[in-house]
C-alpha positions as CSV (number, residue, x, y, z in Angstrom):
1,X,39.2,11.9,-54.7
2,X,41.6,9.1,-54.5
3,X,40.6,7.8,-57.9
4,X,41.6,11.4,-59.5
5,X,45.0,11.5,-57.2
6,X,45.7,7.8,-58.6
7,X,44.7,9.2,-61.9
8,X,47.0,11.8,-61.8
9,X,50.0,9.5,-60.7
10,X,49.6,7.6,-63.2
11,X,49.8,10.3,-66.0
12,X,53.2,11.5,-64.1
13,X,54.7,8.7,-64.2
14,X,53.1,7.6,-67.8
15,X,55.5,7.3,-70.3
16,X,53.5,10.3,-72.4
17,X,55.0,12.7,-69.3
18,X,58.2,11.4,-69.7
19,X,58.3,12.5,-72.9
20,X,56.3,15.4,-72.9
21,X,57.7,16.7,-69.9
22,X,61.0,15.9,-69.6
23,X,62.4,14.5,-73.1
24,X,60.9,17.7,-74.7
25,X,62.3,20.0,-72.3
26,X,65.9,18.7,-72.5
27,X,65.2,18.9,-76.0
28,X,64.5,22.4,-75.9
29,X,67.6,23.0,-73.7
30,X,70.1,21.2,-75.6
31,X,69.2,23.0,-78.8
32,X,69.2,26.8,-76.7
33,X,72.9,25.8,-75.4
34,X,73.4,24.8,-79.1
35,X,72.4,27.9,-80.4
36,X,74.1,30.3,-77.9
37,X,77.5,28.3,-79.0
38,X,76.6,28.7,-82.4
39,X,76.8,32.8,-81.5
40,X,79.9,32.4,-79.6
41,X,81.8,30.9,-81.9
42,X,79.8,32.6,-85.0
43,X,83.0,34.4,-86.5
44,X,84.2,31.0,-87.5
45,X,81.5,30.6,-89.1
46,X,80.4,31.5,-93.1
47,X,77.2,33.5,-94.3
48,X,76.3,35.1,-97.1
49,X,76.9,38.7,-96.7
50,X,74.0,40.7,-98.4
51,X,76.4,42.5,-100.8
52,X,76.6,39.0,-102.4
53,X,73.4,38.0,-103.0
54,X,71.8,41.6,-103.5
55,X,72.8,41.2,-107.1
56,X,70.7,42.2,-110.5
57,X,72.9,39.4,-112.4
58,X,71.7,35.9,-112.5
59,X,74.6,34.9,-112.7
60,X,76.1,35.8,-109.7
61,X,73.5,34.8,-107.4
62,X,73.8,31.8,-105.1
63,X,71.8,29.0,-106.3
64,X,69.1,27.4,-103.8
65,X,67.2,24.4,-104.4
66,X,63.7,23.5,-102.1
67,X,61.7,20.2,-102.5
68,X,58.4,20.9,-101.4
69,X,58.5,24.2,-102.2
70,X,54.6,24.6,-103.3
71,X,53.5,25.2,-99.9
72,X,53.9,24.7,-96.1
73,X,57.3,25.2,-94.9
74,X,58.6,24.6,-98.2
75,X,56.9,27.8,-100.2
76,X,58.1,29.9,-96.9
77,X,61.7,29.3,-97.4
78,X,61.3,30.2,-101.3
79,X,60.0,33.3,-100.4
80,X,62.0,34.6,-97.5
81,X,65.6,32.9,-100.0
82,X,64.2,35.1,-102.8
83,X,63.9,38.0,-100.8
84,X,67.6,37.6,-99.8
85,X,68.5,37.7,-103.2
86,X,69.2,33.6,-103.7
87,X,68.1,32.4,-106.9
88,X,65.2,30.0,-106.4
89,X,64.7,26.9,-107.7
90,X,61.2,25.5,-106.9
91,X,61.0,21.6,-106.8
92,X,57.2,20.1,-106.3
93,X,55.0,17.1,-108.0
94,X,52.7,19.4,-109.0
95,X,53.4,21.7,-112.1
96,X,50.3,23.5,-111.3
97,X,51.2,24.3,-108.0
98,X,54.8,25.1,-109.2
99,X,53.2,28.0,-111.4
100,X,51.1,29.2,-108.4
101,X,53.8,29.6,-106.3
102,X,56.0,31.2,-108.4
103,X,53.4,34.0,-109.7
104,X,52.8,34.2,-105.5
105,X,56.6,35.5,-105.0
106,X,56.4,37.5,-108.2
107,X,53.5,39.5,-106.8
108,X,55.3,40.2,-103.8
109,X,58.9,40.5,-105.1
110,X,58.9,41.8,-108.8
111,X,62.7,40.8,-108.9
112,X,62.6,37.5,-107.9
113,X,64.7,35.1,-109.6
114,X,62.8,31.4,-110.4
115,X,63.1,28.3,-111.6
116,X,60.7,25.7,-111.5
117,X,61.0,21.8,-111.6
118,X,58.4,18.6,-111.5
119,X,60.2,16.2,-109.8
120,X,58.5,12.9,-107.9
121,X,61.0,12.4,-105.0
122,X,59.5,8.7,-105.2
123,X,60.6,7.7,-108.3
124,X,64.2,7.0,-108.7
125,X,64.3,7.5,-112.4
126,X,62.2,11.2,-111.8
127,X,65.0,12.3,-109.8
128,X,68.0,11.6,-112.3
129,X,65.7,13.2,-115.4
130,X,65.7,16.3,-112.8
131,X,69.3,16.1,-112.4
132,X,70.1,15.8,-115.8
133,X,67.6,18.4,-116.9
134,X,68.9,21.0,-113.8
135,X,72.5,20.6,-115.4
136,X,71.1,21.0,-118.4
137,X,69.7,24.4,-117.8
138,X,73.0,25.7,-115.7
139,X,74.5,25.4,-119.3
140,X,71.6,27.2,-120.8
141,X,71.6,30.1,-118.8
142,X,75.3,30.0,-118.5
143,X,75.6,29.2,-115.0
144,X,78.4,28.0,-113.0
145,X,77.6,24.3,-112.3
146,X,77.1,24.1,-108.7
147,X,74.6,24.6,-106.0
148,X,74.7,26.7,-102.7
149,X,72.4,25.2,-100.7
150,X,69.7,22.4,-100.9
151,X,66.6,22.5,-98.8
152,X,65.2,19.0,-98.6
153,X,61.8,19.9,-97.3
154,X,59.5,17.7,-99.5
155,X,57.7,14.8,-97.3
156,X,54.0,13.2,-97.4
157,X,51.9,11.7,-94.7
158,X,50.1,8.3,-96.0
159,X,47.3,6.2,-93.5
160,X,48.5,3.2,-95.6
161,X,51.0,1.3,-97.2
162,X,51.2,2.5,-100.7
163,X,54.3,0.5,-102.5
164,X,55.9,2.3,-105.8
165,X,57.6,0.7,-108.6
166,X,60.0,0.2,-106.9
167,X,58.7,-2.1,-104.6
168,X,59.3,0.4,-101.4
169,X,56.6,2.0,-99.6
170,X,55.8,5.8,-101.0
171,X,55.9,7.9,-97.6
172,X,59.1,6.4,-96.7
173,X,60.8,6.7,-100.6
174,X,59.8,10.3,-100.8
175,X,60.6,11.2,-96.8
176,X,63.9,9.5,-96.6
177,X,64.8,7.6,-99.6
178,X,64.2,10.3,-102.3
179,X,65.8,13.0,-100.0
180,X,69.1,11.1,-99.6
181,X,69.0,9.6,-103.3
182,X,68.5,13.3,-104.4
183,X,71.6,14.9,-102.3
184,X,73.8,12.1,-103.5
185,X,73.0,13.0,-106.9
186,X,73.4,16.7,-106.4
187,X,76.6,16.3,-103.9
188,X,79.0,17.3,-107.2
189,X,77.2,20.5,-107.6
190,X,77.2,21.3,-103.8
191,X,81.0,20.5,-103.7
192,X,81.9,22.4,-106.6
193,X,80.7,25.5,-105.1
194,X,83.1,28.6,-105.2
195,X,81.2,29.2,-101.8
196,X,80.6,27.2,-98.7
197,X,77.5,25.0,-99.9
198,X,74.7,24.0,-97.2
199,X,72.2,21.2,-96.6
200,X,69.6,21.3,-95.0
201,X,67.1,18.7,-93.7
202,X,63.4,18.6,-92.4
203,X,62.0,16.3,-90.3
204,X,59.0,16.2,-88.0
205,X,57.9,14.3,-84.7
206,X,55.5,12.1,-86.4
207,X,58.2,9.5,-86.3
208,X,57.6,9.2,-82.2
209,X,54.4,7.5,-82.8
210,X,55.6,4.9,-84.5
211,X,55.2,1.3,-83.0
């Protein structure tokens, strides 16, 4: 009996409760109150009304670009932003997987607008060819030459150090690195927007059990 109540104790006053318990909840807290003052003060704030983006015309749709977008949280954002009427541009390492998840919106949204890049956020030089070809293909399909919102969603969970060409390890080039090297290059598109441009960034906890 006294070894469980020490046992317990312990665990409440263990760094893991701390942070479980009490880190998480103001956590929780925090972002609710955030939230609610995001509602309050809502009429400040831009969206795009559905008269906008329910549009037949390519051209006038706002442009949306996801990393990751093949599956997870990534392929769930392409499909709900292609539902709104956002035209879609799909950015994965996989062309394969690019092709699936395309023909997967297409089955359930026959007027879907898509685009599809291969991109390697770990690669530096990957990430201006996909630049230069996205700009490329604006012209093409005479588009305005900006972006609406960028999702940065792509990330990848290694056991090991794996270091790239570039001498820097691979999770944390395609995580971090290749996220912020490819908003820097896209940051002329977002700001020429005729329309309030967005970024938006993904994370996860994992980084808490770091040592």
């Amino acid at each position: 009996m006294v070894k469980e109540i020490r046992r317990v104790l312990s665990f409440i006053f263990s760094i893991e409760f701390l942070r479980m318990g009490i880190f998480w909840t103001l956590s929780l807290l925090i972002s609710h109150l955030r939230l609610f003052n995001g509602r309050l003060c809502a009429r400040y704030s831009f969206t795009y009304s559905r008269q906008l983006v329910a549009s037949n015309s390519t051209a006038k749709r706002p442009i949306c670009i996801i990393t990751g977008a093949t599956s997870g949280l990534g392929a769930a954002t392409a499909h709900a932003l292609a539902k709104e009427g956002f035209l879609v541009v799909l950015v994965g390492r996989s062309g394969h997987l690019l092709t699936k998840a395309m023909s997967e919106i297409k089955k359930l949204n026959e007027d879907a607008q898509l685009e599809a890049f291969e991109v390697d956020l770990s690669s530096f030089s990957s990430i201006m060819k996909f630049k230069g070809s996205f700009q490329q293909w604006l012209l093409d399909m005479n588009l305005h030459s900006s972006i609406q919102l960028l999702v940065n969603n792509a990330g990848i969970l290694a056991t090991s150090f794996r270091e790239t060409a570039y001498g820097f390890d691979e999770m944390m080039m395609t995580n971090y690195m290749g996220a912020f090297c490819l908003t820097k290059a896209l940051l002329p598109l977002l700001m020429e927007s005729p329309l309030p441009s967005r970024i938006v960034n993904l994370s996860s906890f994992t980084h808490r059990n770091g040592r």
